[in-house]
C-alpha positions in Angstrom: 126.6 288.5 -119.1 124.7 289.0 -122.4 122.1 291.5 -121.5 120.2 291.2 -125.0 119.5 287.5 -123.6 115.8 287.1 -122.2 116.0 283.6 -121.2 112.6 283.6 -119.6 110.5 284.9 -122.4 112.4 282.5 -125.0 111.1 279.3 -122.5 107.8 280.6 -122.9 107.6 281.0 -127.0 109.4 278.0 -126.6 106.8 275.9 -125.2 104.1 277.5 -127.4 106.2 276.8 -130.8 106.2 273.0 -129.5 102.3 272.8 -129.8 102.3 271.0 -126.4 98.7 270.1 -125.3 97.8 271.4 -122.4 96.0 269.7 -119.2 97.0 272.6 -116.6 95.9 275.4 -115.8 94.7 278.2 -116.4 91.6 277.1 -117.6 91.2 278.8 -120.6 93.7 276.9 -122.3 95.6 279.1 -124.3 92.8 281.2 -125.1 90.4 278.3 -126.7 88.4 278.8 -123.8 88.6 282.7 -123.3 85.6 284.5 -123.8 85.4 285.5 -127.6 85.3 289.4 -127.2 88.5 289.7 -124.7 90.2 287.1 -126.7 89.7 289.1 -130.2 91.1 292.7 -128.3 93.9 291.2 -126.0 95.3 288.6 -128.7 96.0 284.6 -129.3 100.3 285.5 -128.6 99.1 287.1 -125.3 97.0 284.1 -124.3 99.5 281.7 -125.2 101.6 282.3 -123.1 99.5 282.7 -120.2 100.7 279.8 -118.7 100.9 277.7 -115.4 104.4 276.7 -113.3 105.3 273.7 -115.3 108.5 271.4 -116.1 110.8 273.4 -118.9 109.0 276.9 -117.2 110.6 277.5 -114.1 109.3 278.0 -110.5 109.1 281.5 -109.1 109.3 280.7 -105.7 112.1 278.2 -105.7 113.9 278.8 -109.5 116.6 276.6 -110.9 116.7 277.3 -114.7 115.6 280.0 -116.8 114.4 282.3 -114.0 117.4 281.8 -112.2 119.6 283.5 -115.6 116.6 286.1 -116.0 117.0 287.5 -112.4 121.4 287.1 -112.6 120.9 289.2 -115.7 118.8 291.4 -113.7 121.2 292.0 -110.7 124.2 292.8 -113.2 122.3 295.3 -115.1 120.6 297.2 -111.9 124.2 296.1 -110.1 123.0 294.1 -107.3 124.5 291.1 -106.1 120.8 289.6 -106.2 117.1 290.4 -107.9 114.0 289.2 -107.7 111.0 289.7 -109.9 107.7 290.7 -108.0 104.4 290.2 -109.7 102.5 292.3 -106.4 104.3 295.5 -107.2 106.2 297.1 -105.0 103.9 296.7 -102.3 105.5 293.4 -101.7 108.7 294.5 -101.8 108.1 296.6 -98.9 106.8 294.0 -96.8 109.5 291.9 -97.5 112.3 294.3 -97.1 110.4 294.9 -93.4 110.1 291.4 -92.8 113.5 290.1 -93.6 115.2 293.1 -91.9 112.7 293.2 -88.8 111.2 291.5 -85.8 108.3 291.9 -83.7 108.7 294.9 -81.9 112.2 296.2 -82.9 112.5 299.4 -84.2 112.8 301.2 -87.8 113.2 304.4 -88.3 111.3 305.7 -91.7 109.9 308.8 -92.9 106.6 310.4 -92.6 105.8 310.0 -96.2 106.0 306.4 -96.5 103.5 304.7 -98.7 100.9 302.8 -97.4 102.5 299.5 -98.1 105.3 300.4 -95.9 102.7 300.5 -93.1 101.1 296.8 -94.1 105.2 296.0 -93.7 104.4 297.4 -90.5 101.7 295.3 -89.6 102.7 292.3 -90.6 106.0 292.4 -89.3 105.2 294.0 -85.7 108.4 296.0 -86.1 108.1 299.9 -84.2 108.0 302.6 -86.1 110.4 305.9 -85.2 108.7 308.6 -87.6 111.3 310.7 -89.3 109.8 314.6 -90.3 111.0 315.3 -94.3 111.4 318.0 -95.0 107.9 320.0 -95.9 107.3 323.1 -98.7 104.4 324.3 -97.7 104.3 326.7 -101.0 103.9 323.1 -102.8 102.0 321.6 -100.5 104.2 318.8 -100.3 106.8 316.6 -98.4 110.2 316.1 -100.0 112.7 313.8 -98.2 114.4 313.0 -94.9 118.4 314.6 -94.4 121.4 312.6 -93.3 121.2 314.6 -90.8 117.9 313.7 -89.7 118.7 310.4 -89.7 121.7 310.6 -87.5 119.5 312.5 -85.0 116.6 310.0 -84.6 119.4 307.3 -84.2 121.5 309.1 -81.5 117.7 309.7 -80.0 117.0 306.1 -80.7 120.1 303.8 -80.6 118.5 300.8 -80.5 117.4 301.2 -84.4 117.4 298.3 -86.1 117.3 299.3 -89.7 116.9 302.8 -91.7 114.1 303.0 -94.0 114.1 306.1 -97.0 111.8 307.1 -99.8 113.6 308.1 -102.9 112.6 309.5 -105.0 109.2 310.8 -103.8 105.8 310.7 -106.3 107.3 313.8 -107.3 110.9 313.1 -108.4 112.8 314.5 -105.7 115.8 312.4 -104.5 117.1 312.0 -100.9 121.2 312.1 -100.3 121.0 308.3 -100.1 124.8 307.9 -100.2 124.8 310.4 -97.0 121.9 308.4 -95.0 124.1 304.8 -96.2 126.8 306.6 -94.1 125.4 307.1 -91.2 123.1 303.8 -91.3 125.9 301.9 -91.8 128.2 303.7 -89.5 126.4 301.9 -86.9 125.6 298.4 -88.3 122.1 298.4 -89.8 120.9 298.3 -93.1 119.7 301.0 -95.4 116.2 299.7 -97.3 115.4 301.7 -99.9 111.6 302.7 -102.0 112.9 303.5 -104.8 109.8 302.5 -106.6 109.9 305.9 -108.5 113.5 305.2 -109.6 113.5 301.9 -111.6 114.9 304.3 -114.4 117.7 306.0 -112.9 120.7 302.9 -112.9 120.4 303.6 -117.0 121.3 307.4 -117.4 123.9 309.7 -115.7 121.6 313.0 -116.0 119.3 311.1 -113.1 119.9 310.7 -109.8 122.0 308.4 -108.3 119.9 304.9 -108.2 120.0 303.1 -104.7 122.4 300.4 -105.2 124.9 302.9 -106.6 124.6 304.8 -103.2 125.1 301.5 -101.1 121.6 300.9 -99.8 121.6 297.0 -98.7 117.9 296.5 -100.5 115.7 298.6 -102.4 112.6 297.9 -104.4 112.2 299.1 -108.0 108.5 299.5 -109.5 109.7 298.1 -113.0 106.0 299.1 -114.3 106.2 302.7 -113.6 108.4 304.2 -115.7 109.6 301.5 -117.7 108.5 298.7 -120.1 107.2 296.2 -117.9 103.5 295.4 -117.2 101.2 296.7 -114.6 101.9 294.8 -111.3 105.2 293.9 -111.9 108.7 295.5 -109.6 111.9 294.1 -108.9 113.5 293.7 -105.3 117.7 294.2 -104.9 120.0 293.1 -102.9 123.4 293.5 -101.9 126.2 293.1 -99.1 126.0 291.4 -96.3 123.6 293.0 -93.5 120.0 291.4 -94.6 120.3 287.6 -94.2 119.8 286.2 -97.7 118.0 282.9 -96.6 115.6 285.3 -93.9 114.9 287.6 -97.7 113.9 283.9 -99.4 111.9 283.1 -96.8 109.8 285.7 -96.8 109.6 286.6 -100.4 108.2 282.8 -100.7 105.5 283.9 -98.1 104.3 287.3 -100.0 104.2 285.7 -104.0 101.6 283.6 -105.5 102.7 280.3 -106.2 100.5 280.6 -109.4 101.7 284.0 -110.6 101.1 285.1 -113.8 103.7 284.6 -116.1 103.1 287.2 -119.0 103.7 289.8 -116.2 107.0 287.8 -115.2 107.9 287.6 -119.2 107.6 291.7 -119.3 110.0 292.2 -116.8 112.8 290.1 -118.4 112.0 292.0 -121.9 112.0 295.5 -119.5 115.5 294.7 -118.0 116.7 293.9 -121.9 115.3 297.2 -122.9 117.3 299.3 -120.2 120.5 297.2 -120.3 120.8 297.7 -124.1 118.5 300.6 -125.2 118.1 302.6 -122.2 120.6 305.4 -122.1 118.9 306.6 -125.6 115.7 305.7 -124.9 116.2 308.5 -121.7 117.9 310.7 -123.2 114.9 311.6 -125.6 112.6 311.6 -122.6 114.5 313.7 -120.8 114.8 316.2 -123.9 110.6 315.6 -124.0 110.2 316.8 -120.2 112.8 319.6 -119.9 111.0 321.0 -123.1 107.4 321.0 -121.7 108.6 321.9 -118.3 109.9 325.0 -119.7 106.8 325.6 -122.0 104.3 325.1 -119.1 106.8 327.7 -117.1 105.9 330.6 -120.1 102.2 330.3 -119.2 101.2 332.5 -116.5 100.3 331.4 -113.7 101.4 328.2 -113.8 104.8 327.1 -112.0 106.6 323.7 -112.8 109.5 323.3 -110.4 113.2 322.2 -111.5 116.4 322.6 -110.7 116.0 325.8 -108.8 114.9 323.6 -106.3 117.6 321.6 -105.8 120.0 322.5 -102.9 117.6 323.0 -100.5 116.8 321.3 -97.5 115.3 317.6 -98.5 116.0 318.1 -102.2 119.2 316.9 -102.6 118.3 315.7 -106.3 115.6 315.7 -109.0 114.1 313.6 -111.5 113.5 315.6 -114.5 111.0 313.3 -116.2 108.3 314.4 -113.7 106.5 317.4 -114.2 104.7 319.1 -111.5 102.2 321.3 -112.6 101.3 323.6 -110.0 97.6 325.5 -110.5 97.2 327.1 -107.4 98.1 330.3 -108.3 94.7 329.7 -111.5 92.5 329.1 -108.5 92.1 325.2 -109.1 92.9 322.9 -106.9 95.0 319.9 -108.4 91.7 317.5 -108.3 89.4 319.9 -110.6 92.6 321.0 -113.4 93.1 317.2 -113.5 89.4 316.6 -114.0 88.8 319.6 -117.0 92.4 317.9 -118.5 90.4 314.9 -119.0 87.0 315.9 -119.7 88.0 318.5 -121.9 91.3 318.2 -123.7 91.3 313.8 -123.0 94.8 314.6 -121.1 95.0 312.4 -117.8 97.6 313.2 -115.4 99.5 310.7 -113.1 97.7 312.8 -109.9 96.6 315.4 -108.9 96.6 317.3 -105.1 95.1 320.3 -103.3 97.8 322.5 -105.3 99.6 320.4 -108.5 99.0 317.9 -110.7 101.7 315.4 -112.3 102.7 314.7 -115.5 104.9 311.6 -115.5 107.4 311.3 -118.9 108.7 308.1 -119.6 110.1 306.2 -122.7 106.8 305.7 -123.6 106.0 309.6 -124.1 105.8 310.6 -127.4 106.2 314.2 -128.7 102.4 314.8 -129.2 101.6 313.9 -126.3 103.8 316.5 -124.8 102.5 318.9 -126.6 98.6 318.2 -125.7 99.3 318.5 -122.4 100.6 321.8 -122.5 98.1 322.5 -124.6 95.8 321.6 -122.4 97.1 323.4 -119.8 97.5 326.8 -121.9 93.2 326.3 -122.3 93.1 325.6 -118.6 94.6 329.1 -118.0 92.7 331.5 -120.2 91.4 334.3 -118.4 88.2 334.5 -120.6 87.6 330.4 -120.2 83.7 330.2 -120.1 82.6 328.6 -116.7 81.1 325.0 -116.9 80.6 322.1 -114.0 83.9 321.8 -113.8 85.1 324.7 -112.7 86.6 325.8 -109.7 84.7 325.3 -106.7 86.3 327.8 -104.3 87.8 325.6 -102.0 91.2 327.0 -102.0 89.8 330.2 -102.3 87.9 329.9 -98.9 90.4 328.1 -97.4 94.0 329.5 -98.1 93.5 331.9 -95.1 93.1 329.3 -93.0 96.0 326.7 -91.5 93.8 323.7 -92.2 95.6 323.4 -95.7 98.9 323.0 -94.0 100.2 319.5 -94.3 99.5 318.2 -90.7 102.1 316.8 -88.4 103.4 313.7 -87.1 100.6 312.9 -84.5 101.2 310.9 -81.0 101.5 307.2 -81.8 100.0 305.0 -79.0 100.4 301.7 -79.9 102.0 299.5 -82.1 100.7 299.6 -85.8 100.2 295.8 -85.3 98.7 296.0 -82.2 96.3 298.5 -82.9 95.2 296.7 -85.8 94.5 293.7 -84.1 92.8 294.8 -81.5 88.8 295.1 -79.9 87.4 298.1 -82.6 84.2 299.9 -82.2 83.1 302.6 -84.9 82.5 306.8 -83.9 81.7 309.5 -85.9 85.2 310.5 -87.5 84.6 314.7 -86.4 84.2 313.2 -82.8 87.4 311.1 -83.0 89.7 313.6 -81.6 92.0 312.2 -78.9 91.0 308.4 -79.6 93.3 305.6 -81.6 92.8 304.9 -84.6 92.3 301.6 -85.6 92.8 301.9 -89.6 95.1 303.3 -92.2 93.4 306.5 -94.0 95.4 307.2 -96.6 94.4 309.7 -99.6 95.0 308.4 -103.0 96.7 309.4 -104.9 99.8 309.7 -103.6 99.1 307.2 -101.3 100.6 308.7 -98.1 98.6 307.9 -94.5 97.6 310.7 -92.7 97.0 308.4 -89.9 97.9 305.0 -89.1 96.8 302.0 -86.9 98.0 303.1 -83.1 98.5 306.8 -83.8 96.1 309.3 -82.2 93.3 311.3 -83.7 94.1 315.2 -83.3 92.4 318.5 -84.5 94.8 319.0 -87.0 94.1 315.6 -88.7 90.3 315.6 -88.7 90.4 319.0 -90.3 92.9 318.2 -92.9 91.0 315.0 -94.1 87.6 316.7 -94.0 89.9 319.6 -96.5 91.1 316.6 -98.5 87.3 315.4 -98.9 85.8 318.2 -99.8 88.4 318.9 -102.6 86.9 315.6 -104.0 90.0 313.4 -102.8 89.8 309.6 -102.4 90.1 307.8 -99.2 92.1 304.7 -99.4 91.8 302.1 -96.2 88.9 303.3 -93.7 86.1 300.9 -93.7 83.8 303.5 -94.8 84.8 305.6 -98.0 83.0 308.7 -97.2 84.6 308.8 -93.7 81.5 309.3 -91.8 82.5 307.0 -88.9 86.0 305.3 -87.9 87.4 302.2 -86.6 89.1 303.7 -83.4 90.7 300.9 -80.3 87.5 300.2 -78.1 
């Protein structure tokens, strides 16, 4: 196919060079009825093509003209036998993956450090989750990713698997031996679904890892707005083979979409697929130059540790993304949460996130020289010895706590019911340092990364209280419980 083709964004300046008037939505008409202000900053092209599901433009949720070739282009350059654009972000890619692989109460076996979405899959579908341990570096404070080799033990344990779910890469750009797990997955009949939402880059250069459909996985998703060119909101969900029933997939995917979705953010993604089929082996080659150079640079400032290829080989890292930078501070007596805050307040550098012990630069092919070099900059400031003290410095929470386990990443805890039916069921609220041994009733899930601690039907130990209370102090947001300073919690009455 002609890749430099973008047959959905041509309709679009298609219908606005034909001066059509417009009695559809959305109600600002092309911009004549936007608000002055937002219309001067955002722009009349931008408006113009914010338009509504109409004849000549296609149909999301049931496409038989130019969406159809944007999405065909899609598959051949990401080599799937079918795409489809998402305009909810990966989110609803992995609720669909769960849905059309999954029914109520059949089992899928997934890793620890999920996202949160994977646990609304959870919900909605009524599937049973088998938690998988990654592997954990406790020197990082962080979770890498699951082995082949645990994933042929929780099947032999649990035989009646329905499908394999993996994470790769994680937030922090380490890659799971995908074509090992395809092995053993399909070794025994079930499908491979893949979160590769950190990964939309990696089909496009051979320095990267390998990118899920290239390992065999039978669907992944792909958050197109992460690292590449696409608006915010917008991912693409793959397909291939034959173990995921392609009319169950279309079914649900027409459940989980908007049937008014917002077709600037669908344009972006036929431009962003353009831009990697034709332009994106360069384009990632000069990031990759970009991040290896600052990763090395931040490694000559003591103190401070950005990990790399030394760490590949060992257990859960069997690969690495080199255009993200972890920049570990522990060892400067910050945690992750105040570096990234003096970053911004200080040097006007913001981070991707930030944890008790790292922070993360992400480098894509929108990251310029300069801003390489403020950010090691900035992090050169952050490590002066004789760096006056100000209301952003380090609170001592590392420093009181390192002696203790409670900064450990806590494990997998019991799980009691369902995820569904824990969620649906009679609630009542307790205080949350009380909760120990009772089933919780929400997802608490600190953010970023956005990996639960605890989930709907799981129960509430020592270990978990502690480590969230850790997490809140360090100044870490609380994504999911009801109330945000986690106080009280919904637990099953």
């Amino acid at each position: 196919m002609d890749q430099q083709q973008t047959p959905y964004f041509q309709v679009l300046i298609d219908y606005v060079d034909a001066g059509v008037i417009p009695f559809h939505t959305p109600g600002h008409k092309q911009g004549l009825g936007m608000d002055a202000a937002f219309r001067e900053f955002v722009g009349d092209n931008v408006l113009a093509i914010d338009l509504t599901q109409i004849r000549g433009l296609d149909d999301l949720l049931q496409p038989t003209e130019a969406l159809v070739a944007a999405q065909e282009l899609a598959a051949e350059a990401y080599g799937a036998d079918q795409s489809f654009f998402l305009i909810n972000g990966s989110t609803s890619g992995n609720q669909c993956m769960m849905m059309a692989a999954l029914n109520p109460g059949e089992k899928i076996a997934l890793p620890r450090n999920a996202h949160k979405s994977a646990m609304g899959g959870l919900i909605m579908s009524g599937a049973q989750p088998i938690w998988m341990q990654p592997e954990v570096d406790q020197t990082l404070h962080m979770d890498h990713t699951v082995t082949p080799e645990t994933v042929r033990a929780t099947l032999d344990a649990h035989p009646d698997t329905r499908a394999v779910y993996i994470v790769s890469p994680t937030y922090y750009g380490v890659a799971a031996d995908l074509e090992g797990i395809a092995a053993v997955a399909h070794e025994r009949g079930i499908p491979l679904l893949v979160d590769e939402a950190w990964g939309p880059h990696f089909h496009f250069h051979p320095a990267l890892p390998l990118s899920a459909m290239q390992a065999g996985a039978d669907m992944c998703i792909n958050s197109t707005h992460k690292m590449l060119g696409s608006l915010s909101q917008t991912a693409m969900l793959h397909v291939q083979g034959n173990r995921i029933r392609l009319d169950r997939l279309k079914a649900v995917y027409k459940l989980f979409l908007s049937t008014s979705p917002n077709l600037v953010l669908v344009a972006s993604l036929d431009v962003a697929r353009r831009q990697m089929a034709t332009e994106g082996s360069a384009l990632l080659s000069r990031t990759i130059e970009i991040a290896n150079d600052a990763r090395a640079r931040l490694n000559e400032i003591d103190k401070v540790y950005c990990f790399g290829e030394e760490l590949q080989g060992r257990p859960g890292v069997f690969d690495l993304d080199p255009t993200k930078v972890t920049v570990t501070v522990k060892d400067l007596g910050y945690t992750g949460y105040e570096a990234e805050e003096i970053l911004r307040r200080r040097y006007n550098v913001q981070v991707e996130l930030a944890d008790l012990f790292n922070m993360l630069a992400l480098f894509t092919i929108g990251t310029s020289q300069e801003a390489a070099d403020a950010l090691v900059s900035g992090v050169s400031e952050l490590a002066r010895e004789d760096r006056p003290l100000d209301i952003f410095s380090p609170s001592g929470v590392l420093e009181r706590r390192l002696k203790s386990s409670s900064y450990l990443l806590p494990t997998i805890p019991p799980t009691r019911m369902l995820p569904r039916d824990a969620f649906l069921a009679e609630t009542e609220f307790i205080p949350f340092r009380s909760s120990k041994g009772r089933i919780c009733a929400e997802v608490i899930t600190p953010y970023p990364p956005g990996i639960p601690v605890i989930s709907p039907g799981e129960e509430l130990t020592t270990e978990i209280i502690e480590y969230l209370l850790l997490e809140k102090r360090a100044g870490t947001k609380m994504q999911g419980p009801y109330d945000d300073e986690l106080k009280f919690i919904r637990v099953v009455r």
